[in-house]
N, C-alpha and C positions, 0 to 999 in steps of 0.2 A: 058311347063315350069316345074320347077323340084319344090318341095314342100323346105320350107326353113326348113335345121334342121342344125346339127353341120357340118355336111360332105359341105352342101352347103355354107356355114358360112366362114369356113376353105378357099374354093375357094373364096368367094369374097372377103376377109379382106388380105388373104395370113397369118392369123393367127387359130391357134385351140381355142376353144371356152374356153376364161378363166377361170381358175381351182382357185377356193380362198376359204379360209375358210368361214362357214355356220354360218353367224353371226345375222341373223335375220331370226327370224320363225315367219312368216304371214298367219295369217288366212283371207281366201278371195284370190280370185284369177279374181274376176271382173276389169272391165272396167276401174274404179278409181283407184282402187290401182298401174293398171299395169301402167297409164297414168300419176303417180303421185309417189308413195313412191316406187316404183322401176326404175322410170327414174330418180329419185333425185340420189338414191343409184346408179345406173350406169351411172351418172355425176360427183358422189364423188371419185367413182375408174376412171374413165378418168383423172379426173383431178390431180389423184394422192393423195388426202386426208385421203383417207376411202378404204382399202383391206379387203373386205368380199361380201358374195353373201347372196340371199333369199332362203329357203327353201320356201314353197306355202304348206299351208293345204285348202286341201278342207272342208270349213267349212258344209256343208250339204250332204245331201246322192248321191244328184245328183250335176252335174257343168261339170267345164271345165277341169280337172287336166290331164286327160285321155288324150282330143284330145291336150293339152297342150304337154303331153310327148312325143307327136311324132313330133315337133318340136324341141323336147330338151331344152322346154322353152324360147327358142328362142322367136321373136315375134320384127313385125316393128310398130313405133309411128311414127305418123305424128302429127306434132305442128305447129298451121295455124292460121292465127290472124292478128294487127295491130301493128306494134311495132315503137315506134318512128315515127307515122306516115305515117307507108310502110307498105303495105300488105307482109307478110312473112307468106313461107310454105316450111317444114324442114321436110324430117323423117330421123330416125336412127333407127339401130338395138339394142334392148336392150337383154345386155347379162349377166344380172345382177340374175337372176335365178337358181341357182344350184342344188337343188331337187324340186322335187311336187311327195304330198303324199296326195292318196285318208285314211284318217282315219278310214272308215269306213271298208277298205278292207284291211289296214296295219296297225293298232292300233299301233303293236310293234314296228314297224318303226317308228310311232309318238312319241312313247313315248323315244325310245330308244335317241330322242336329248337330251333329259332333262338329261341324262349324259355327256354332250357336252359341252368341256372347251371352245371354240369358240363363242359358244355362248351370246349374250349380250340382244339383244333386241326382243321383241314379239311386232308386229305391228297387226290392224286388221282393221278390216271394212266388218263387218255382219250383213248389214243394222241394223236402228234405232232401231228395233226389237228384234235386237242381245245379247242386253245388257239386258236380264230381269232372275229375279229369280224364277228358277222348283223347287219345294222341293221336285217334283218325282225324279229327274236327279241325282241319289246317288250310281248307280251302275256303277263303274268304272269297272270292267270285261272285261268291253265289250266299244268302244266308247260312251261316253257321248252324248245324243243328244242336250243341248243347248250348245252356247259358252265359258260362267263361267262354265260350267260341263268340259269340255276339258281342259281349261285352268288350272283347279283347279287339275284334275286327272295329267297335266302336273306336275304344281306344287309341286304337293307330290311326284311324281318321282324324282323330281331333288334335292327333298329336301332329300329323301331316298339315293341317289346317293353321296352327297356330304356330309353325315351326320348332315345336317343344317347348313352349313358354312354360314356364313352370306356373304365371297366373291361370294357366288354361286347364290345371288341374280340377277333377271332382271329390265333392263329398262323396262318399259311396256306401250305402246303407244297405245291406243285406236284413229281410226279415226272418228267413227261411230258419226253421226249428232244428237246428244242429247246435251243437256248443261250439263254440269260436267262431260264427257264422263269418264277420267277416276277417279275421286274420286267414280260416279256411280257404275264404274267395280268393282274397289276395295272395295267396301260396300258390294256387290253382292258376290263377293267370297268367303268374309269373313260371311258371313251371309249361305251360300251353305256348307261351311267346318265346321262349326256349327252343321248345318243341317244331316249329315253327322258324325258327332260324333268323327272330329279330335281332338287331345289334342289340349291344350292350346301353348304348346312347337313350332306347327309346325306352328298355325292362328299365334304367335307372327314373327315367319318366315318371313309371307307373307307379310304383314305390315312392317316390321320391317327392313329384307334382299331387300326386291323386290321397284321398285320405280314405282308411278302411274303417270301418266300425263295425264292432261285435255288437247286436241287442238281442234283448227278451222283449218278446211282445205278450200279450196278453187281453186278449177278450172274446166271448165266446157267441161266435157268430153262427147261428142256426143257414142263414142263408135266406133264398126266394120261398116268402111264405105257403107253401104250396098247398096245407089246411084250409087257410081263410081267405085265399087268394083276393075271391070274389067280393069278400066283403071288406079288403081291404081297396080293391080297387072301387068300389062302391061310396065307402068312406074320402075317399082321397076326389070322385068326379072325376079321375083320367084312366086311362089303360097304361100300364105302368110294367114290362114284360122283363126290368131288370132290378125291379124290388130288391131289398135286402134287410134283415132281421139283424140286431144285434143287441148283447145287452148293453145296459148305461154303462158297467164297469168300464176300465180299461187304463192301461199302462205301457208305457214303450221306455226299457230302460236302456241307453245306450255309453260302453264308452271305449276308448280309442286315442290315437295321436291325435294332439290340439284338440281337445274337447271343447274348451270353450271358444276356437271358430267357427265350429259345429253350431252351438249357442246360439250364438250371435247372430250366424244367415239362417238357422233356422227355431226362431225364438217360441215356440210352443208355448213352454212356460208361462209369456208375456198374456196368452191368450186362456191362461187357466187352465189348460190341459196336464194330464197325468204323465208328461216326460219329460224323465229323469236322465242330467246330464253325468253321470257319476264315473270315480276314477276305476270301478269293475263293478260287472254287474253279478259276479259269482255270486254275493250275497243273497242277494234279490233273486238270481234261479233258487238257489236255497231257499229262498223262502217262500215262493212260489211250490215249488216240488214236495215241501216241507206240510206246509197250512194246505194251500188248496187240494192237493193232490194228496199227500200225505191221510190229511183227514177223511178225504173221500176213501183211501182204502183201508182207513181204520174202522171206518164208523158202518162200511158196509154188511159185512158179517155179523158185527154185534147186531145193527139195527132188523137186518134181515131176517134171525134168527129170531128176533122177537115179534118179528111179523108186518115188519114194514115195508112196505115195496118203492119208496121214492123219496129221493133228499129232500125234498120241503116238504114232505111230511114228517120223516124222521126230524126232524128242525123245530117243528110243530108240536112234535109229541116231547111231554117234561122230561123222564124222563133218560128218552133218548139226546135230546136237544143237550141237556144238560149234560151229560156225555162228552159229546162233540164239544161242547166249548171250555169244557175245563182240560181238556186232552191239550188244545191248538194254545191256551191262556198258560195251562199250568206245565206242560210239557213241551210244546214244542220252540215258542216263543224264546224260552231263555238259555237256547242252543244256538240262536241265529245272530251275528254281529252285526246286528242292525238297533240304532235308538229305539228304544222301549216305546216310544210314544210313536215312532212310525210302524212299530210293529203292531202295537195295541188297533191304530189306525185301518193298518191292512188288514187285520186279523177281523174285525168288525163288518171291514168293504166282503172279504171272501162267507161270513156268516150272512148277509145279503144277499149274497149270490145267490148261495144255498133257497134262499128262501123265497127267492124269485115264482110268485105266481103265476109270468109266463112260460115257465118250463118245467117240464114235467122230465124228469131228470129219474130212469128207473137205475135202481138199488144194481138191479140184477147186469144192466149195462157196462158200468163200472167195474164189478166183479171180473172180467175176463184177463185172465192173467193174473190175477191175485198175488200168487207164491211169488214170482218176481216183483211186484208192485210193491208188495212189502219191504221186500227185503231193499229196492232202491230211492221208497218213497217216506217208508218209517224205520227200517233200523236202522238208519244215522241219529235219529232222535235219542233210541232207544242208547243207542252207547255212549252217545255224548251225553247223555242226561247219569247213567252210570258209573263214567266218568268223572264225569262234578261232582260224584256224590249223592247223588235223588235217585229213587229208585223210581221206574217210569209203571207205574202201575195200569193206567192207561192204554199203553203201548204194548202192555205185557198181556195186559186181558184179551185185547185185537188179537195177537197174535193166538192166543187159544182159543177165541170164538174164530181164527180162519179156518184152525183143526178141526173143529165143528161143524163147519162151515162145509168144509170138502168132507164129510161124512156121507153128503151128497139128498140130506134130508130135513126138511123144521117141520114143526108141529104149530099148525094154528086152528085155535078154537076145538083142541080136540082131534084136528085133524094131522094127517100126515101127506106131506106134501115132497114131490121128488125134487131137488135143487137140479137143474140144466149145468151142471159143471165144465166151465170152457179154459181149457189152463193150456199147460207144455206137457205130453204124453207121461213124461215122465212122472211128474207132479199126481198127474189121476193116476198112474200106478202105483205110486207110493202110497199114497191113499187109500186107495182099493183093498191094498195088502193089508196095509194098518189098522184097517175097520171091521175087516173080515171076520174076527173070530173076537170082537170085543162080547165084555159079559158085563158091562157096566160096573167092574170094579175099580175102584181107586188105585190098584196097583196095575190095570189093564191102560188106563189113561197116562199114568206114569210113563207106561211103556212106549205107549205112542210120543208121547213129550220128546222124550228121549232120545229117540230115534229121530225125529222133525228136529230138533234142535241140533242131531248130530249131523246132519246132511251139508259137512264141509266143503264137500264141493258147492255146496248152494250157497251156502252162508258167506265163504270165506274164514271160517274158522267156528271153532265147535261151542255152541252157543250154550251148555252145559257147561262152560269153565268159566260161566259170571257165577257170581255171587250171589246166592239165592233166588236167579230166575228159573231153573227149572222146578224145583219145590211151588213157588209161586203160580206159575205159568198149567203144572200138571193138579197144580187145586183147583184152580182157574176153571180146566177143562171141564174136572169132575164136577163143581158146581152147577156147570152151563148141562150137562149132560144127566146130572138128575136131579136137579130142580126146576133147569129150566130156565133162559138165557134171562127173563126178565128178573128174578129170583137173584138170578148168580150179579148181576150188577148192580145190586142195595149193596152189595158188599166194595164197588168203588165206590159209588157216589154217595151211599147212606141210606137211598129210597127208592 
């Protein structure tokens, strides 16, 4: 079979590989980005909204740009998921790519965009790590080794280039998994160009000309299918060596100064895509963290303990399933200040996920870190639902099937099965202790309650001073603990 680059491209479209202006410079050239901010961008040119392509910087000394360029950028997505209730699995060719530049070995070339009237936006994603301040990183000579070093030495190119016009400013989009990704960046820059000993004329520039934006991203990108490799390049008739897997979901919420010129140069929306221009995205992390994340560390323990090993099964099973979705419907939805009807919306998109026949999503995966996962993932639910008034029952059983959970043991079919416990030392010590000398009485569970609830350095305050949750919470235990987790949850849900 013949390698995919332009030549093969040309033969299968019956078109040459589209030529458009260089309107985004992306640092990162991974998994995510290619699955995400450049299939966005070659959905907006399909659709007709958005004429421009990506340049790709290799953010580090090592990566992919290299074997990137002998595709010509080129590269197949496959997007594979639940949608409307139907398993769906779609690739396409993304041709949205137009340079890739090792920085390290073409500096000049890097630099030389930052004269580039085309130009509008810097996207990136340099892992969490990406985003921190060297105050060794000052010699511009030569490539910068952090990513505020590149970005900054860009910067004062472009700013050198256009004499400080203030139209010569960028949009600047950070994706990188941090909170305040880009207010972060732009502290960082401006804090490095200090550093640095630029005038005052150019730092007002960069603030001033340039626009920062904070986003949440969101889609979960397995990567280079490395399973079915063969049968995927089999399926497709080419050799294809920079593949990439992702599911259909996805969302990119973004907001900032002047959102809506953001909008406007770059109109996603127009093209039916999942991003959102909004005045914060804190909501949306919340809700995020809340539904997807949230219910993944509720629903692990309980479901675990019953004997389930994998989110689209627990999804599958009544049940369990029903579980999980009165928790995310009836609990945690009406804590989040988001309209009901985008929430019901998203709350449905993340029960999909879940149920995604492509991925095989183990129980046990999830679990690592638990004790904090709860505590940053569900007990905001759990007090704000207390709060209002509701008592989170849901929220409150999770949390004593986790005590269950770290006992370090479930029983299926009769059997007894040892749980692989992967926490913070502390957590399997407290545990350890707590379990130790249990005799399966009611007043022995109590006691562990107790104790787990009182662990205000974890908690942040002693979780025994709500209102009928430890009563609750230490029945809870003792239910799951001698009758038996499937047993102990007819008494949330009825059956």
């Amino acid at each position: 079979m013949e390698n995919l680059n332009a030549e093969l491209y040309a033969k299968l479209t019956g078109n040459k590989k589209p030529e458009r202006p260089i309107k985004v410079l992306q640092f990162g050239e991974g998994n995510f980005l290619r699955a995400f901010v450049d299939w966005i961008i070659n959905t907006m040119n399909n659709k007709g909204v958005f004429n421009g392509n990506v340049a790709v910087v290799q953010p580090m000394p090592f990566g992919r740009v290299n074997d990137m360029k002998t595709q010509d950028g080129l590269y197949t997505l496959y997007l594979q998921g639940k949608q409307d209730g139907k398993a769906v699995r779609t690739h396409e060719i993304i041709d949205s790519i137009g340079d890739l530049i090792d920085p390290f070995a073409e500096y000049d070339k890097y630099l030389s965009y930052a004269k580039s009237k085309d130009l509008q936006f810097i996207i990136s994603n340099t892992t969490e790590a990406g985003i921190a301040y060297d105050e060794t990183d000052t010699d511009f000579s030569k490539t910068p080794k952090s990513y505020p070093g590149k970005l900054l030495a860009f910067l004062k190119a472009r700013y050198d280039a256009f004499n400080g016009a203030k139209e010569a400013g960028l949009f600047i989009i950070p994706c990188e998994l941090i909170d305040h990704n880009g207010s972060t960046l732009k502290e960082v820059t401006v804090k490095l160009a200090k550093t640095v000993g630029y005038d005052d004329a150019f730092i007002n520039w960069i603030t001033e000309a340039n626009k920062f934006y904070n986003t949440l991203v969101d889609r979960i990108v397995p990567g280079y299918p490395r399973d079915n490799a063969q049968q995927c390049q089999e399926e497709l008739g080419y050799v294809d060596n920079s593949m990439v897997v992702g599911e259909i979901f996805h969302l990119w919420c973004i907001d900032g100064d002047d959102i809506k010129a953001l909008e406007e140069a770059f109109p996603a929306p127009k093209a039916g895509l999942n991003v959102l221009y909004v005045d914060s995205i804190v909501p949306y992390k919340q809700r995020k963290v809340k539904i997807l994340n949230g219910c993944h560390t509720a629903i692990v323990p309980v479901a675990y303990l019953a004997g389930l090993d994998a989110v689209a099964e627990t999804m599958a099973d009544e049940q369990m399933g029903r579980y999980a979705r009165d928790f995310m419907f009836d609990e945690v939805i009406p804590t989040i200040d988001i309209p009901h009807d985008q929430m019901v919306a998203y709350t449905n998109s993340v029960i999909e996920r879940y149920e995604n026949p492509f991925v095989h999503h183990l129980l046990m995966s999830i679990s690592l870190n638990s004790v904090t996962k709860f505590k940053t993932r569900d007990l905001p639910t759990l007090l704000q639902s207390l709060e209002a008034g509701n008592f989170p029952k849901h929220a409150l059983f999770s949390l004593a099937a986790l005590m269950a959970f770290y006992r370090g043991v479930r029983n299926v079919n009769g059997k007894e099965e040892a749980i692989d416990l992967k926490d913070d030392q502390w957590a399997l010590d407290f545990f350890k202790a707590a379990w130790a000398n249990f005799d399966n009485s009611k007043e022995a569970c109590e006691k562990i309650t107790r104790d787990f609830l009182g662990l205000t350095n974890h908690w942040e305050l002693d979780l025994n001073s709500l209102a009928g949750v430890t009563e609750f919470v230490s029945n809870a235990l003792f239910e799951i603990e001698t009758k038996g987790m499937r047993e102990a949850v007819k008494s949330i849900i009825g059956y």
